[in-house]
N, C-alpha and C positions, 0 to 999 in steps of 0.2 A: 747318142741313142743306144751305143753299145754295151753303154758304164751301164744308162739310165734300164736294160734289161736283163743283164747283170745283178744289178742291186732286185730288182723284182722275182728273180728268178731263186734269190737266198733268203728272202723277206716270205711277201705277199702271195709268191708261186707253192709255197711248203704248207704254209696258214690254211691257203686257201682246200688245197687238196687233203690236208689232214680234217675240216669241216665236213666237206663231200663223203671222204669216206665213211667219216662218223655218223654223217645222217645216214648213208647206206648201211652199214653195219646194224645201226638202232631200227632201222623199217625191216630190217629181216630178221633179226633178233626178237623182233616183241610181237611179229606177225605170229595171233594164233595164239595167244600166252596167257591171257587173263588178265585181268581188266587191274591186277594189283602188280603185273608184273610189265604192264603194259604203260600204267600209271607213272610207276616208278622209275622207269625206263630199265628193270632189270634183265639180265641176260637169261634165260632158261621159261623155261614152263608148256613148250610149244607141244613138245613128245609125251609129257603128262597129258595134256590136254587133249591129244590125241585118243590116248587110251583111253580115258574114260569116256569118249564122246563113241568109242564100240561098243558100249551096254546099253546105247536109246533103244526106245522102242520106235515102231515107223512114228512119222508124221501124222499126229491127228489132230493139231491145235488148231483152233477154230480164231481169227483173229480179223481184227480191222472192221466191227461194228461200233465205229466210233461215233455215228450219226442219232441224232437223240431223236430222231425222227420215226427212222425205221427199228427202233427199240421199241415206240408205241404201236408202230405194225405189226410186230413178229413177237415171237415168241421163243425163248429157251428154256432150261433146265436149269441152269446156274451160268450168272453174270458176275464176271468177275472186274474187279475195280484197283489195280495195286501199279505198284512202281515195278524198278525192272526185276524183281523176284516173280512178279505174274506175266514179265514181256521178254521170259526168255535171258534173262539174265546165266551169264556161268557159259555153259557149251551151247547154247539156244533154244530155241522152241521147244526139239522136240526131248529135250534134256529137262523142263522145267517139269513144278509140278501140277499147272495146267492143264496139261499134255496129258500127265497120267489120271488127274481128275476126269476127263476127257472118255478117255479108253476104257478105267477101271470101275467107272459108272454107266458107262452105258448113256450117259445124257449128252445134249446137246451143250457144249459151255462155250458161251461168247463172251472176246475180253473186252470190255466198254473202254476207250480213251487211249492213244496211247500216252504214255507216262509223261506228261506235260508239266512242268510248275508251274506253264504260266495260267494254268487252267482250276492250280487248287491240289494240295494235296487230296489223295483218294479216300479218306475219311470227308474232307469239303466234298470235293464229284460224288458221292454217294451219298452224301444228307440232301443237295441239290436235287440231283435225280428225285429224289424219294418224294420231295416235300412237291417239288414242280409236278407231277402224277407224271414226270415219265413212265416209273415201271410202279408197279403194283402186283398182288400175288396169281392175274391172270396170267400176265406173261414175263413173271421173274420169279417166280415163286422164292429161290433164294440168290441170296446175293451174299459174295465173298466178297469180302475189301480186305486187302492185305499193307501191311507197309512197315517199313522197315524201324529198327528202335532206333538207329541214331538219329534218325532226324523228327523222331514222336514229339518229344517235349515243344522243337521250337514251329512246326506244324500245327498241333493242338492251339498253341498258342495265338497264332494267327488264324483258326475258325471261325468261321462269322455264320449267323443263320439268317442271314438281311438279304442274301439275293434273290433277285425275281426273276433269273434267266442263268441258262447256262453258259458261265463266264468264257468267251472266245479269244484264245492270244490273236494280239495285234499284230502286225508284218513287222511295226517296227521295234516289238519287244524280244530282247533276247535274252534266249533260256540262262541260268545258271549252271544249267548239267554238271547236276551232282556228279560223283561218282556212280549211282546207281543209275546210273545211263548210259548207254556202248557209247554215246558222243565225245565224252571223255579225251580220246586219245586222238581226235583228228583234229591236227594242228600240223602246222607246217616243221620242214624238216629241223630248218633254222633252230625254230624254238624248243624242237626236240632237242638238239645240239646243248643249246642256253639249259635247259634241265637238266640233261646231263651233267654240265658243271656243276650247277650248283646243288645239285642232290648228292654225285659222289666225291666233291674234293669242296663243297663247304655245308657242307650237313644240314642239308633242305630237304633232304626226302621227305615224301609226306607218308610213304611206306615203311611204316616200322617192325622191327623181327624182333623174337624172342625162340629163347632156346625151351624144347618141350623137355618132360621127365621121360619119357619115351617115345618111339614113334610113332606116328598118327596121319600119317601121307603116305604113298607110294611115292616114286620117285626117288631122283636121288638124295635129295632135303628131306629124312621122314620123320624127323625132331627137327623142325623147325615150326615155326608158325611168322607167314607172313598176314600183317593185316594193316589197317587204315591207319592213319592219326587222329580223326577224328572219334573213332571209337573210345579213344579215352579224353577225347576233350567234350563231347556231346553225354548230355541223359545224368550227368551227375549234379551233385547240388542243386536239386531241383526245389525250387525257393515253395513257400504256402500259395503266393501267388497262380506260382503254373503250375503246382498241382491239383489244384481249384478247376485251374482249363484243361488240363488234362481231363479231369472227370468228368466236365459238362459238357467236352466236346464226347468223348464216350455215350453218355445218358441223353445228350440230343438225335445224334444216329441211332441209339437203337430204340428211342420212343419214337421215330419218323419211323424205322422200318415195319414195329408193329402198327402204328396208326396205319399205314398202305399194306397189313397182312403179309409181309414179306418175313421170310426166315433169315436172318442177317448172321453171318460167320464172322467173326474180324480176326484174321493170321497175322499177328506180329512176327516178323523176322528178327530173327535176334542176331547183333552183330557179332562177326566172326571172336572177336575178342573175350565178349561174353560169353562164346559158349566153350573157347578154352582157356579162358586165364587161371581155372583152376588148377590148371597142367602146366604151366609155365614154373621154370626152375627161377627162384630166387626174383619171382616177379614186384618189379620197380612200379608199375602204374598201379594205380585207385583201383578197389575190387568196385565192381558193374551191377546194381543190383536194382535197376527199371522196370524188368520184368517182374520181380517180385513187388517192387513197390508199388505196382498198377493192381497187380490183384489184390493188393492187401487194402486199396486204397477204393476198389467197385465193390456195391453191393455184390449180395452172391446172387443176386438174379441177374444184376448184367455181367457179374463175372462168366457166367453162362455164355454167354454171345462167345466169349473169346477161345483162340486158340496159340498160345505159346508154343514157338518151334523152338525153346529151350525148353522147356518141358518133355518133347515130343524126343529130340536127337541127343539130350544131353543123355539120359540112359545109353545110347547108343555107344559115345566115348566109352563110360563106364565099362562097359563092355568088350573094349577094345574093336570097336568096327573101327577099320581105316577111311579116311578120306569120307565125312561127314559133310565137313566142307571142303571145296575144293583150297585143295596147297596154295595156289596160285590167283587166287580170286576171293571176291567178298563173297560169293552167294554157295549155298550148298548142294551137294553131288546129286545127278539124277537121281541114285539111289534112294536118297533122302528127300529128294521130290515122292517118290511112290511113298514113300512112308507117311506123310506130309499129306499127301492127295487120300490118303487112308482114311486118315484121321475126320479128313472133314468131308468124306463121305459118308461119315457114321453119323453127323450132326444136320445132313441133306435131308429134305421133306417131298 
């Protein structure tokens, strides 16, 4: 018995306790860090993310009108419909630009759904609503649908106009959660453990970095650029096919919005990659060019509806403002919420 705890105690006693620590190391290290440094399981971003989260403004976001019921009872000012860019994504609620649309207008804005797939992307939930006489211009007058560019092409592509109810997930369907969903990183310590290997000692990250021409963060990293993978693997090559669906899932929403009198906004969020790969030193991936492709591709009356947050924040680099988007994360800095929430209150009715 003595050999037999012995042998355990130079084996599976060292294993074991070197696992433990690692999961504890990794849950205190990524608490607080950003959804790309949380992802990745990398060490730093907690004390960034501190700092920027002392420039919110209070708490005014209006949330959790997810019921299509009392949407036909009530009334707002602006219904908003998007992924985690309109639910708080980055430092939260009251960091997004929601929150400042909220404040900076003066109106009532309720966010319909929370960010579900299994419910449709938020171009689906807002042709649905429209068509179904949920809302109409008594008590929606406008509606924002925002959603993000990496995942446009293969969303568009799965839009359908055939429902005749508001599509409800099953108990026993489970989510995808994307990235663009805080659910992301809750998993057990274990498989935090198993990521760690295989991201830092056989090159699985799905977090990839690039060196900038200058700095463009706070923090200690202010030439680097952390961002997705998917960002360079989504929204290129975009065949005659899905560009087709691209467009008619565009021209279906906003011929539904006018049919119900609604003033319809649509914020594309441009991914982090796009709005800096221009700044990348001796940059290795495909240049990103969805955003321009989509306007070149809408009439100029529906190009109307839209609103490019590469349009809006890329002057901004240009300019040299720091931290546009957050270092540590996909979505962009409060700051860049107010600027953001500017824009499409000039386009509110």
């Amino acid at each position: 018995m003595r050999k037999f705890l012995t042998i355990i105690s130079y084996t599976v006693l060292p294993v074991w306790l070197i696992l433990v620590g690692l999961a504890t190391w990794l849950w205190a290290t990524n608490d607080n860090s950003g959804d790309l440094m949380r992802l990745g399981l990398i060490d730093g971003g907690a004390e960034y993310t501190d700092s920027i989260s002392k420039r919110l403004l209070p708490e005014v976001y209006y949330d959790g009108q997810d019921n299509d019921s009392l949407l036909r009872l009530d009334t707002c000012g602006v219904l908003v419909i998007g992924d985690s860019f309109s639910h708080g994504g980055g430092v939260g609620k009251s960091g997004d630009y929601v929150n400042y649309l909220a404040h900076d207008s003066g109106r009532r804005v309720v966010v319909f759904t929370p960010s579900d797939p299994t419910l449709g992307s938020p171009m689906q939930v807002a042709y649905d609503i429209l068509k179904l006489g949920v809302i109409d211009s008594t008590n929606a007058p406008n509606l924002v649908v925002q959603e993000v560019e990496r995942y446009l092409v293969d969303r568009h592509c799965k839009f359908v106009t055939t429902h005749d109810s508001i599509p409800r997930p099953k108990p026993e369907e489970e989510s995808e959660a994307p990235l663009d969903r805080p659910e992301h990183e809750d998993y057990s310590p274990l498989l935090r453990v198993k990521d760690y290997v295989f991201y830092h000692f056989l090159g699985a990250n799905p977090i990839y970095t690039a060196q900038l021409n200058h700095p463009m963060f706070g923090g200690k990293e202010p030439d680097k650029l952390y961002f997705y993978n998917d960002d360079v693997k989504l929204g290129f090559n975009v065949t005659d096919g899905e560009r087709k669906k691209v467009v008619s899932c565009f021209e279906d929403v906003i011929a539904m919005a006018r049919r119900q009198g609604v003033n319809l906004i649509i914020l594309i969020a441009a991914d982090k990659y796009d709005m800096y790969q221009d700044f990348i030193v001796e940059n290795r991936f495909p240049a990103k060019t969805l955003n321009e492709d989509i306007a070149r591709w809408l009439q100029p009356a529906d190009r109307e509806h839209l609103l490019f947050s590469k349009d809006i924040l890329y002057p901004l680099l240009e300019q040299g403002v720091m931290d546009v988007y957050l270092f540590n994360d996909t979505h962009w800095s409060p700051a860049s919420s107010q600027v953001i929430a500017g824009e499409i209150i000039k386009k509110l009715k």
